[in-house]
C-alpha positions as CSV (number, residue, x, y, z in Angstrom):
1,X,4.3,-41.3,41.1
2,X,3.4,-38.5,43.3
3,X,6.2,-36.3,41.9
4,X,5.5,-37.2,38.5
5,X,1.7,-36.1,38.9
6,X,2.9,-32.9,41.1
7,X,5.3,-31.9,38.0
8,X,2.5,-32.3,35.2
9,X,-0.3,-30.5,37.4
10,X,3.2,-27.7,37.3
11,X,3.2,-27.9,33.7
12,X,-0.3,-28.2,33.3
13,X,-1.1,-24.8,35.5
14,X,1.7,-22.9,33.6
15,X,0.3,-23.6,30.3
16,X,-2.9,-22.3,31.3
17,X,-1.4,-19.0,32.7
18,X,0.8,-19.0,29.6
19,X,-2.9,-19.1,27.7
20,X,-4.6,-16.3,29.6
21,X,-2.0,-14.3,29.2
22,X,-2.0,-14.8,25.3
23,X,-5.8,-14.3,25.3
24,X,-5.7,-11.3,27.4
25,X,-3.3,-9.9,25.2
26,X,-5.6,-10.7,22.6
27,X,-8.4,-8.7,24.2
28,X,-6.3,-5.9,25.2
29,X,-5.4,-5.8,21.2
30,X,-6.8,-2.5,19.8
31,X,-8.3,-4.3,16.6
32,X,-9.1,-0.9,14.4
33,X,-6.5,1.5,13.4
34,X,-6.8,4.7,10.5
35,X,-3.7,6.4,9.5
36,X,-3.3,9.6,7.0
37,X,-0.3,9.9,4.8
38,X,1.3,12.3,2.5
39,X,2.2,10.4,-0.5
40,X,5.1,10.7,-3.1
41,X,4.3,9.1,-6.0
42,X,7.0,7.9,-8.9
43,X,5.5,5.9,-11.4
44,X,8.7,3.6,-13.0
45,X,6.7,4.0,-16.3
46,X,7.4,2.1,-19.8
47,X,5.7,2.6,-22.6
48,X,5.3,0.5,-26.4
49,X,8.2,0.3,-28.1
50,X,6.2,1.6,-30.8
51,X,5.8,4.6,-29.2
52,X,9.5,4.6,-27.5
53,X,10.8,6.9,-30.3
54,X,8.1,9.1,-29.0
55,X,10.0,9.9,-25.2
56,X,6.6,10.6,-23.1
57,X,7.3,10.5,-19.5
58,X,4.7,10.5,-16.9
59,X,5.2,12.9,-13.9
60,X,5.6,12.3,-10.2
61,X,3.5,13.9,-7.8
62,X,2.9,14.4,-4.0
63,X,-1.0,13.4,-2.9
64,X,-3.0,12.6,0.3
65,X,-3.4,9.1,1.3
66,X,-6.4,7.8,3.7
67,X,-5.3,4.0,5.2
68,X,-8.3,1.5,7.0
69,X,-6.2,-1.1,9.0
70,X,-7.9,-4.4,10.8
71,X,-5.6,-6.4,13.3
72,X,-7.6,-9.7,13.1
73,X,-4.8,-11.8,15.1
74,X,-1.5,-9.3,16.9
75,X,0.8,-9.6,14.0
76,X,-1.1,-10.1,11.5
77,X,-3.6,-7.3,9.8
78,X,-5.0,-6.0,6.8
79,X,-4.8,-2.8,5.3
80,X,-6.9,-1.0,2.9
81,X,-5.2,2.2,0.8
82,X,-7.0,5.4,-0.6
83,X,-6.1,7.8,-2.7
84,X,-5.9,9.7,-6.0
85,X,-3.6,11.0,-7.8
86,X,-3.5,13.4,-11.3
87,X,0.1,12.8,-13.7
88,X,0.9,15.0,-16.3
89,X,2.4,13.1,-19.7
90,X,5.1,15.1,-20.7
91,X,7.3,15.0,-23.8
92,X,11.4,13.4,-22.3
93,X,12.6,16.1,-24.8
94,X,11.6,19.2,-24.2
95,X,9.4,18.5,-21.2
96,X,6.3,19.8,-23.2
97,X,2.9,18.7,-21.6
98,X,0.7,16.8,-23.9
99,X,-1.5,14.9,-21.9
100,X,-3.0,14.0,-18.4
101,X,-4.4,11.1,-16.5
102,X,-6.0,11.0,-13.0
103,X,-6.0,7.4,-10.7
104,X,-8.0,6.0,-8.6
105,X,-6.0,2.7,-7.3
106,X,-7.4,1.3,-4.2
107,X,-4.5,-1.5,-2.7
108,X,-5.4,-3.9,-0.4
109,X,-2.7,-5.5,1.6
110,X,-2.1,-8.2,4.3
111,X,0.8,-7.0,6.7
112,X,3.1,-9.2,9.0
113,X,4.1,-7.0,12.4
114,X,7.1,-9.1,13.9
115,X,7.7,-6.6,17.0
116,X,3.7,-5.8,17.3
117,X,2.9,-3.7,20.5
118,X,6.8,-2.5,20.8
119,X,7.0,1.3,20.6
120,X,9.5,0.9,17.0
121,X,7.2,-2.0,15.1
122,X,8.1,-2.8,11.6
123,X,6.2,-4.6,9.1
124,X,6.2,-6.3,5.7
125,X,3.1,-6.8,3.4
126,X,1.6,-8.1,0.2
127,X,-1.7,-7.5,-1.6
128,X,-3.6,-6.7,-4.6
129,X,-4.2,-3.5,-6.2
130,X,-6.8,-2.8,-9.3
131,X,-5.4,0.9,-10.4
132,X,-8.5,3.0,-12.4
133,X,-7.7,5.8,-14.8
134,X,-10.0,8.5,-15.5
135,X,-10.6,12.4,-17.2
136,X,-7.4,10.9,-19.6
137,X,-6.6,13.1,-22.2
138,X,-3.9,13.5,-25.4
139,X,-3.5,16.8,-27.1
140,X,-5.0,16.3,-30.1
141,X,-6.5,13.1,-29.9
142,X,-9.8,12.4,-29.8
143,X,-10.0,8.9,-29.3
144,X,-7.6,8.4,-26.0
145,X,-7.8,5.6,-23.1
146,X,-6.3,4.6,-20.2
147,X,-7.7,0.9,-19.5
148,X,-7.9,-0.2,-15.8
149,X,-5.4,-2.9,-14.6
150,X,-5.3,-5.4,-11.9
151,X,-1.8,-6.5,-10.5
152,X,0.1,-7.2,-7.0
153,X,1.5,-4.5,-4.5
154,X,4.4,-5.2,-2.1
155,X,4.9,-3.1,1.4
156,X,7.1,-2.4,4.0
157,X,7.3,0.1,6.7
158,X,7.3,1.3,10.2
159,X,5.3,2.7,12.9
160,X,6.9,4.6,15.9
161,X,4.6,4.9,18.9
162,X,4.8,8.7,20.1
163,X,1.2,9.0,22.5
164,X,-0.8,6.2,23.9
165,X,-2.9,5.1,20.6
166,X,-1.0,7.6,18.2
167,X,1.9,6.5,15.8
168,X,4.4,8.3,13.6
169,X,4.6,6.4,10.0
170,X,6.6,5.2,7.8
171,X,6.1,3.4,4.6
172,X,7.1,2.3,1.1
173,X,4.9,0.5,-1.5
174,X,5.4,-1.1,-5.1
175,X,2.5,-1.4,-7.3
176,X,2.4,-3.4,-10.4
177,X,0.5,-1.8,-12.6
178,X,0.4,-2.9,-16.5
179,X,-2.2,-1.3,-18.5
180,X,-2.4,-0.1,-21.8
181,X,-3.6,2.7,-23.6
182,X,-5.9,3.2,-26.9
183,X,-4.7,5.9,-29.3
184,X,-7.1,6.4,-32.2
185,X,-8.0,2.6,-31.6
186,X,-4.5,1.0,-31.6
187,X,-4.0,-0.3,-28.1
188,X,0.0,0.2,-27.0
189,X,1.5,-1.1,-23.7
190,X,2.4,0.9,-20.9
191,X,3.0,-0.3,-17.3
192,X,2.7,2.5,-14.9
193,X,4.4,0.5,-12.0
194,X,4.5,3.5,-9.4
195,X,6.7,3.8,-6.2
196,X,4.8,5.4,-3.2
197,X,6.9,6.7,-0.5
198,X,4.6,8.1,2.5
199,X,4.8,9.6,5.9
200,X,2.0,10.1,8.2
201,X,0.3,9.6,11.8
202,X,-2.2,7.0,12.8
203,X,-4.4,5.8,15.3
204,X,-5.4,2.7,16.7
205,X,-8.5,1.9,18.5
């Protein structure tokens, strides 16, 4: 009896050490983190068929990115991405310019950390995005929109800890994003659907 009561007060004191340790960890978590990226940006565009015969293709470019990131449990945080970005819609032919849109799509995205607090700690996420065209114009057209969309964004990526709260960055992100655009009051699909490859430096707090 007396060994049976010795080995569960064992048990009993290494599960509460096992807990501190967990919620000093916890404590010890720097919660807050902001990160700045360059961003290359490749929409995978498709336009209407009915405008397929046409060949517009919508440009990449290369933008600033500002990232807010929340660790509300040591694997597990949120991130929320900034940025704009201006595209050029050229002609596939002859690569003539004959029209412009800027975007404003703020992404917000849960992200799973598997190796949190390692010095190499990838990281997968999901989230939504809601991606808001503006200042869009078509050469010659009076009556041209871009309407906004609302669609799902996929993440994955990598910091790399260099300098006690600083990180090196790494990161990819797909964003759905199916809109469509109002020539002269006929709507036509196009799904901008960019990739965004960045690199950048954070810090956590």
């Amino acid at each position: 009896m007396k060994k049976r009561l010795s080995g569960v007060l064992v048990m009993a004191l290494v599960m509460a050490m096992g807990f501190a340790t967990i919620a000093r960890a916890e404590e010890d978590l720097k919660k807050f983190g902001v990160r700045i990226r360059a961003i290359y940006v490749m929409p995978a565009e498709d336009f209407d068929n009915e405008l397929s015969a046409a060949k517009f293709k919508v440009n990449d470019n290369i933008i600033p990115e500002l990232d807010l990131e929340y660790f509300f449990l040591k694997n597990v945080s949120t991130e929320l991405i900034l940025g704009v970005s201006k595209h050029d819609i050229k002609s596939d032919a002859d690569g003539q310019l004959v029209g412009s849109t800027w975007l404003l799509p703020p992404t917000l995205t849960v992200k799973y950390h598997p190796l949190a607090g390692n010095t190499i700690s990838p990281y997968v996420g999901v989230g939504v995005n809601y991606t808001i065209p503006f200042e869009s114009k078509f050469n010659g057209v009076s009556d041209f929109k871009v309407d906004n969309s609302f669609g799902w964004a996929a993440q994955a990526g990598v910091d790399i800890k260099f300098k006690d709260n600083l990180y090196f960055n790494l990161d990819y992100k797909y964003i759905k994003a199916d809109t469509k655009i109002r020539v002269n009051g006929t709507k036509y699909d196009l799904d901008l659907n960019p990739n965004l490859f960045g690199i950048g430096v954070g810090y956590r707090f």
